[in-house]
Every structure is written in C-alpha cells, then in structure tokens.
C-alpha positions in Angstrom: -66.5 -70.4 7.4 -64.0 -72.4 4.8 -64.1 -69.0 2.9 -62.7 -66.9 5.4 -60.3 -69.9 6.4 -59.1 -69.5 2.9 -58.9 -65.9 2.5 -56.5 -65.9 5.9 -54.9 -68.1 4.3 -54.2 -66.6 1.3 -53.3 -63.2 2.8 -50.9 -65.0 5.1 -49.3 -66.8 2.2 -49.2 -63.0 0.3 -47.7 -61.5 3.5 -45.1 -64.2 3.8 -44.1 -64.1 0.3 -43.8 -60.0 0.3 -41.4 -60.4 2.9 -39.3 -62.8 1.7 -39.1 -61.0 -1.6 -37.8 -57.7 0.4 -34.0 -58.4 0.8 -32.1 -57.4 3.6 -29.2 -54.8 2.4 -25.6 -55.5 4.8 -23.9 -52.3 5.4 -20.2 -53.0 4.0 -18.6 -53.4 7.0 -18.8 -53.4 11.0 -15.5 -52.0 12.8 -15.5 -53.1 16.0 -12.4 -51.1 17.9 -11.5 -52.9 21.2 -9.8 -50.4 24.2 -8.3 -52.2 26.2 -7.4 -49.8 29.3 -8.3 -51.0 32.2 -4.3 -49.4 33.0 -2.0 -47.3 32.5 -3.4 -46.0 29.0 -7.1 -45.4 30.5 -6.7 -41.7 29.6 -5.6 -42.4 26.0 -8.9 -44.6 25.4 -11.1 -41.4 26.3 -9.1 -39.3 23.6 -9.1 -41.9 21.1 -12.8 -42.1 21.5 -13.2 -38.7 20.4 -10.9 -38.5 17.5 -12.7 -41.7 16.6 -16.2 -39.9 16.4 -14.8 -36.8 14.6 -13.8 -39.1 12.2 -17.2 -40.4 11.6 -19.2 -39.5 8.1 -22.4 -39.3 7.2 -23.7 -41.5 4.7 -21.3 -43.8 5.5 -22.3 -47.1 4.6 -21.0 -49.1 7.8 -20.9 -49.1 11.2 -18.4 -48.3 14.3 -18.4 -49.8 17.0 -16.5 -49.8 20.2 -15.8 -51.7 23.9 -13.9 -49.3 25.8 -13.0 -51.0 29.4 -11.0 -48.1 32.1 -10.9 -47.8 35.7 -13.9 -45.7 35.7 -17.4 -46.0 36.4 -18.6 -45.6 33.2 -16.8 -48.6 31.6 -17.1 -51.2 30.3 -18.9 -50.2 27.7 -20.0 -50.6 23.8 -20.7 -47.9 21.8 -21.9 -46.9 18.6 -20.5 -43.8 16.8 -23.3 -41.6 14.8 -22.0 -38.8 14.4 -26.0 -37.6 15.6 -26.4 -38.0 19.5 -25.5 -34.9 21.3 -21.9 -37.0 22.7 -21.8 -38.2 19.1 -22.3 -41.7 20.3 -24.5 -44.0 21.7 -23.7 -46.6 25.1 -25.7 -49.7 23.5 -24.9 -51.5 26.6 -22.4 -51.2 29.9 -21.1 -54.3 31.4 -20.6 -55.0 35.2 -16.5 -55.1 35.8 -14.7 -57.7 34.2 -11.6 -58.0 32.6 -10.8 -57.2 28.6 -7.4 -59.1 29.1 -9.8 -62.6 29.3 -10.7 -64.4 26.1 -13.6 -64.8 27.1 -14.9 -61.4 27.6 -13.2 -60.3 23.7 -15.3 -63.4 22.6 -18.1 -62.2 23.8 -18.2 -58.7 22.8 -17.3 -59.5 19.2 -20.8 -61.9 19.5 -22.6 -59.1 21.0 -21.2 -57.1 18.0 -21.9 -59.7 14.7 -25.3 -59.9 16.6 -26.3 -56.5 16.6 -24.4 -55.4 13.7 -24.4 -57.9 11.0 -22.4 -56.5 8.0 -21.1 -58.0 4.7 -17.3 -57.7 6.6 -15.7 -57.2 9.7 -13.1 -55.7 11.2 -10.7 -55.0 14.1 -8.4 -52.4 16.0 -7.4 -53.6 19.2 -5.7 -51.1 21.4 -3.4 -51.6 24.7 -0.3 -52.6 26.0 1.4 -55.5 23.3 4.2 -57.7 23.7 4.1 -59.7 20.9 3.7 -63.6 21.3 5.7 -63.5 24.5 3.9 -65.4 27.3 2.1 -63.2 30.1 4.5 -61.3 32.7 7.4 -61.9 30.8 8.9 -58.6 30.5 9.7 -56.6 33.8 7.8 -53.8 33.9 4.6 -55.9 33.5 3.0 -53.1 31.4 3.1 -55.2 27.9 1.2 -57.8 26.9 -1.5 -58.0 23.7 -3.9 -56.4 26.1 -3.4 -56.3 29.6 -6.3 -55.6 32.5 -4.8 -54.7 35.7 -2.7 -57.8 36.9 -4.0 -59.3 34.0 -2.5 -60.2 30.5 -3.9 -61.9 27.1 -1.3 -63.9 25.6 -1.3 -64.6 21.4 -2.4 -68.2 21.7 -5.7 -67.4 23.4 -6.7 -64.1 21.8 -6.9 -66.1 18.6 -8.8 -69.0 20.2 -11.5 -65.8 21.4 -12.1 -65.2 17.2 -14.3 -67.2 14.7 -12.3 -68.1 12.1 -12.0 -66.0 8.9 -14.3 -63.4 10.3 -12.2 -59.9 10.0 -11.4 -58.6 6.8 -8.5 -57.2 8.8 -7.0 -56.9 12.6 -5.1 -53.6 13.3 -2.6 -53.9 16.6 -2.7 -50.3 17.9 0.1 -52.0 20.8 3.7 -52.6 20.5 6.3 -55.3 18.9 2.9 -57.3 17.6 3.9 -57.8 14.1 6.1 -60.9 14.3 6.0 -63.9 12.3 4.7 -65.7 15.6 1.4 -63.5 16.0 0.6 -63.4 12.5 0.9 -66.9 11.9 -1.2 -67.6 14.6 -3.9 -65.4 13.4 -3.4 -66.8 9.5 -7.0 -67.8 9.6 -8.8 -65.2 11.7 -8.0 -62.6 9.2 -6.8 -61.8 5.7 -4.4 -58.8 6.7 -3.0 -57.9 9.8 -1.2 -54.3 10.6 1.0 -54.3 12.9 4.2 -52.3 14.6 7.6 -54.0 15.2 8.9 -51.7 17.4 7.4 -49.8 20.4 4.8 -47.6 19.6 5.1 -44.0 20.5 1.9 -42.7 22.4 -0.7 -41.3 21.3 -0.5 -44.0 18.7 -3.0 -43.5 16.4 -4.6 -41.1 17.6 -3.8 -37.4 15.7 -4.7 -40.1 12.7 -8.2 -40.9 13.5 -10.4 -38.3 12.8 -9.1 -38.2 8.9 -8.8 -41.7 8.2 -10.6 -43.9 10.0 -13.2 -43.8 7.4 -10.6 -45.4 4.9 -11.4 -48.3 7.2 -15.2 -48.1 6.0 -14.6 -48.2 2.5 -16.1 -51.0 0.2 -12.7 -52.5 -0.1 -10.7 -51.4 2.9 -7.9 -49.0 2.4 -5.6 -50.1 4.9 -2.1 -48.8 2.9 -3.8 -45.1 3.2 -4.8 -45.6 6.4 -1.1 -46.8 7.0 0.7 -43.7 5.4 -0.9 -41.1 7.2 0.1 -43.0 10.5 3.6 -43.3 9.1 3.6 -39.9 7.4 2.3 -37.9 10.7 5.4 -39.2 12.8 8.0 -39.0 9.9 7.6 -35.5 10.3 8.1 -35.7 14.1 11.5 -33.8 15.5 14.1 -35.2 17.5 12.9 -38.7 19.7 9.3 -38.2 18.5 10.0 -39.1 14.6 9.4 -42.8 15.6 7.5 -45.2 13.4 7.5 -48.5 11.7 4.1 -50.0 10.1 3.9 -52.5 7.7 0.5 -54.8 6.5 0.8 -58.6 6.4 -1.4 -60.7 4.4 -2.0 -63.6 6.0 -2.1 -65.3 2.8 1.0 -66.3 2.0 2.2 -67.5 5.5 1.9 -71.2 4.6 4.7 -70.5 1.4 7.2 -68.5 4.2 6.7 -71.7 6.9 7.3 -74.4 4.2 10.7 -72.3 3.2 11.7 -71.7 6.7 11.0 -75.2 7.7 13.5 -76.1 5.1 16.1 -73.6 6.5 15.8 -74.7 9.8 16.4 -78.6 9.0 20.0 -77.0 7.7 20.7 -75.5 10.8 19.0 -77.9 13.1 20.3 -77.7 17.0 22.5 -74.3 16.5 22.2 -71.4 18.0 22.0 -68.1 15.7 24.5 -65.3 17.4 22.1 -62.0 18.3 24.8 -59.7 19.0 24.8 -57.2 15.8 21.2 -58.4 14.5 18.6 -55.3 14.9 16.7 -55.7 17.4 13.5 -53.5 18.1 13.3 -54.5 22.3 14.0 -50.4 22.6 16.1 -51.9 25.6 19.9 -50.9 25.9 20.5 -54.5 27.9 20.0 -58.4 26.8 18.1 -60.1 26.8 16.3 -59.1 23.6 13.1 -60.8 22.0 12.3 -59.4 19.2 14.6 -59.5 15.7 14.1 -58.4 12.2 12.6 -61.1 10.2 14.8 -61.4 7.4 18.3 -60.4 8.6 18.1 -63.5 11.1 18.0 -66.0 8.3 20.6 -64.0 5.5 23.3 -65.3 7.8 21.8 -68.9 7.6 21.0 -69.0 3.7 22.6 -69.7 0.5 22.3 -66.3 -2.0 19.8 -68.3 -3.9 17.6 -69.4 -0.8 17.8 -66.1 0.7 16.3 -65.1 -2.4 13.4 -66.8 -2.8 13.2 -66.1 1.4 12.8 -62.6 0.0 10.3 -62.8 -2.5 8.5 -64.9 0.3 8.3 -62.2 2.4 7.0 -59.7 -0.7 4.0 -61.8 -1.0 3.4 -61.4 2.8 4.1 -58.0 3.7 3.1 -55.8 1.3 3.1 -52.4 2.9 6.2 -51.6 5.1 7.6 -48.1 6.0 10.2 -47.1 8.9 11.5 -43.7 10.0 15.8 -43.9 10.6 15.0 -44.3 14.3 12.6 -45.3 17.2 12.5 -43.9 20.3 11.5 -45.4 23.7 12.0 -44.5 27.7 15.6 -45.8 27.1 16.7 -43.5 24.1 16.7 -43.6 20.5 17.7 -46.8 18.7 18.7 -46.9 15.2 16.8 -49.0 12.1 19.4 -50.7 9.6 17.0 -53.9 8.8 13.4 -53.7 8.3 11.6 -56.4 6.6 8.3 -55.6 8.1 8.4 -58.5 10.8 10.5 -60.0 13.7 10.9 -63.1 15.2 12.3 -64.4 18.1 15.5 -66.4 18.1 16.4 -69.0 20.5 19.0 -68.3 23.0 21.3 -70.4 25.6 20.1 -68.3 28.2 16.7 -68.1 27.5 15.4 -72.2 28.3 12.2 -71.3 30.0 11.2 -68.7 27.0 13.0 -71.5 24.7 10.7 -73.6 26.0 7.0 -71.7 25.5 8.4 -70.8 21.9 8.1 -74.2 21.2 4.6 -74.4 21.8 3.6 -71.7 18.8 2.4 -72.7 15.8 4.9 -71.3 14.1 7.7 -73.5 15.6 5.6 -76.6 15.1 5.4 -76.2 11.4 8.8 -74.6 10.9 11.0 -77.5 13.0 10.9 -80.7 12.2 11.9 -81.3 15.9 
C-alpha cells in the first residue's frame, strides 16, 4: 500500500512539475475596439465591423476584439475577428441592453476582455460621438459627447476612472475634438499614447482605412504613425469639403514637463481673461461660444520669446505625430487651419461661468493654477 501511495505521489509531483515547466506564450497584443452606437452612428458601427475583419491576417500574432452596442437586436455584443468563421467573426457573448455611455459597462467589458484575452499589451479604439472634456449635454445638438447612448453621455473624468491604470499601450479616439490637453492629461496614466482628432471628424472616420492598416495596430511594437498617415493621407486627397483631416499622436509621457511650464505661465497671467476673437478655433461652428482652441497659439500671446520657446519644445516631446489638411469641413461649412500644434484647450471666458466653473474641476487646471 505505501508503494502505490508513493508512486501517486511521485507521478503527481512529475505531472505538476511538467506543467509548470511548459510556459504560457502571450500573443503581442489584445485590441479591444469599443462601438459605441447605440445613436445616430449605429449604421457606421456595422460597416466598420466589416472593414475591420477584412483587415484581419492570418498568422497574426494577436487578437481583435470588439463590443459593438446599436439599436438592434443583435447588440450588445463582443466579438472576436478570425478571419475563419463563415461571418469572419465570432459573438463570444451578447449582453442584455444596457448602456455603453456608463462607466461601468466600458469597465466591464475591458474585464471580460483582459480575462479572456490575456496578451503581453493592450489596446484601444473607441468609436462614437466626442466632445472633448466638455461636461455631458453641453453642446446643443446633444449628439457629442466621448460616447453617447441614447439620452446618455460619458464625460472625460469617468471614462478614465472605467480603466486600470497603465493598461493600453495606446487609446485611439475615432470621435471628434478629443485631443485636448484636458483629455490627455486625464488619461496620462491609462496609456502611453493617445491619437486623437482636434477638429470634427468627417464620417466614415476610419473606416476606408481599416481593412489595410489595422494590422499596423498588431504589430510587436505598435505602428501608430502608419496607421496615422494613411488616415491623414486618404482624406488629403479628398475634393472640395471632403479633404478634411487633422491627426496627431500624444505621448502621455511628457505631460507632467507641459503642466509644470504652463503652471508657471499661468501664475504670470493669474485672473485675466485671454481675448478668443482671432485665435483658431476647431468648434466647426460659425457663432460663439467656441470651446475648443489650438494649444500653442493660446499661450504665444501670453509668453516671453524665450518661454514660448521652451513651451514649444514641450509640446515636441508630447505630440510627436501631427498632420492637418488646409481646411475642415463640418454641417456649417468649411473652416480654415492657420495653427495646428496637435492639441486644444479650452480658455476661460466672461460668459462662460457655469463651463468656467466644471473646468475647474479637471486635472489639468488643478495642477496648472495655483488658484
């Protein structure tokens, strides 16, 4: 009897020790791409979906994943592309109806996803409507926010509570005006780069880009600047109002340099109020008020030649990809581009107190004011 005790034991001991010595391979990375449209852009979620799956490679060595939420009865959903499956992906699970504007529900699904998906790196393309850091139902037409379900909208401050910290590689904004200083900063330690438009975004977005270069997006060391250019190079060769693009790639990295410099300039200038009247703006409004402002030409007014300087080589070590057709185009017309640092920020107006007032709650303006 103590002899076959001890030969158990010494096959379990062999079994245990052949399976620890069997090490689990991570595929590169996990791409989770989030659709939020549950609104007015439910059709464009169904034809990014397919692009998205053209795109897809075999013998890629990562995984895509996506949460599409629409109207329809078949979403929510998560999916994985494989390029194999007859549809070309796989529903790994549908959800009852909830809303993809909550942080909790984004939470959730990106726990669903490092669960079933675990990879040596992450990362993120969220598509809906985008407004920036502006608080929910803010602008009129109540179709803009960083995604927006129905009635409902997801301001800056809580989708970057819904993500573990330093998780994505990168975070792609397929929505408009979301690269300001405000959103980045407030996602400085959720991820190392963040892409991002500072105007509107013309529809179909990203879309025609998909299918050849989502896969950049899989690559050992993520090529975001390729995947940027053929966004940017697509509608630069647009006609008339179509030719409409800006694009530009912050790393997150060196935030904390920008906010120490503009926490100086702003104890120069403490309690005035910057005139907006000739600074570009990239609303794609014809009438005040107007939210969003290019980064840099805001503070050359406000700085000495050698502090504007160093503001600029600040800025270099933030956004190092940046490209702008002459123009963009929204509903209202065709607006011209004569500053484009790659980001905007909002400026503080007499007329604005509520708004003034919710700025002050960012991040940003905590560690930039010493007010």
């Amino acid at each position: 009897m103590k002899y076959i005790y001890a030969v158990c034991f010494l096959l379990l001991v062999c079994g245990c020790h052949k399976e620890n010595d069997t090490p689990v391979v991570l595929p590169a990375r996990t791409l989770l791409v989030y659709l939020g449209g549950d609104n007015n852009l439910d059709a464009e979620t169904y034809d990014k979906l397919v692009q998205i799956k053209n795109g897809w490679q075999d013998g890629t060595d990562g995984k895509i994943i996506v949460y599409q939420d629409t109207p329809f009865k078949d979403s929510p959903r998560l999916m994985e592309i494989d390029g194999k499956s007859e549809k070309g992906y796989i529903t790994i699970h549908t959800y009852d109806q909830e809303n993809s504007a909550s942080p909790q529900v984004l939470k959730r699904v990106i726990n669903d996803v490092t669960r079933l998906y675990p990879a040596k790196s992450y990362g993120l393309i969220v598509f809906s409507h985008g407004s920036g850091w502006l608080p929910s139902h803010t602008l009129v037409n109540g179709s803009r926010s960083i995604i927006i379900d129905n009635d409902n909208e997801m301001e800056i401050t809580d989708f970057a509570m819904a993500l573990p910290d330093h998780l994505f590689e990168f975070i792609i904004f397929e929505a408009c005006n979301m690269a300001g200083i405000e959103v980045a900063y407030e996602l400085r330690n959720k991820a190392a780069y963040i892409m991002a438009s500072s105007a509107p975004v013309v529809s179909p977005g990203f879309t025609p880009i998909y299918a050849g270069s989502i896969s950049c997006l899989l690559e050992e060391t993520a090529d975001l600047q390729r995947f940027a250019e053929n966004y940017f190079h697509y509608w630069n060769l647009m006609e008339g109002d179509k030719r409409s693009a800006t694009i530009s790639i912050i790393k997150t990295a060196g935030l904390s340099n920008l906010a120490n410099l503009i926490r100086q300039i702003n104890t120069e200038i403490s309690g005035s109020f910057l005139p907006v009247g000739n600074l570009q703006n990239y609303d794609g409004v014809l009438k005040a008020p107007f939210y969003f402002f290019d980064f840099a030409q805001c503070y050359q007014s406000l700085s000495d030649e050698n502090t504007y300087n160093a503001l600029q080589e600040c800025i270099s070590q933030c956004v190092v990809y940046k490209r702008n057709t002459p123009f963009y185009a929204t509903e209202e017309g065709t607006f011209p581009i004569t500053a484009f640092s790659g980001m905007t920020t909002f400026i503080m107006q007499r007329e604005l107190n509520d708004l003034n007032e919710e700025y002050t709650k960012l991040q940003w303006y905590k560690d930039t004011n010493t007010h």
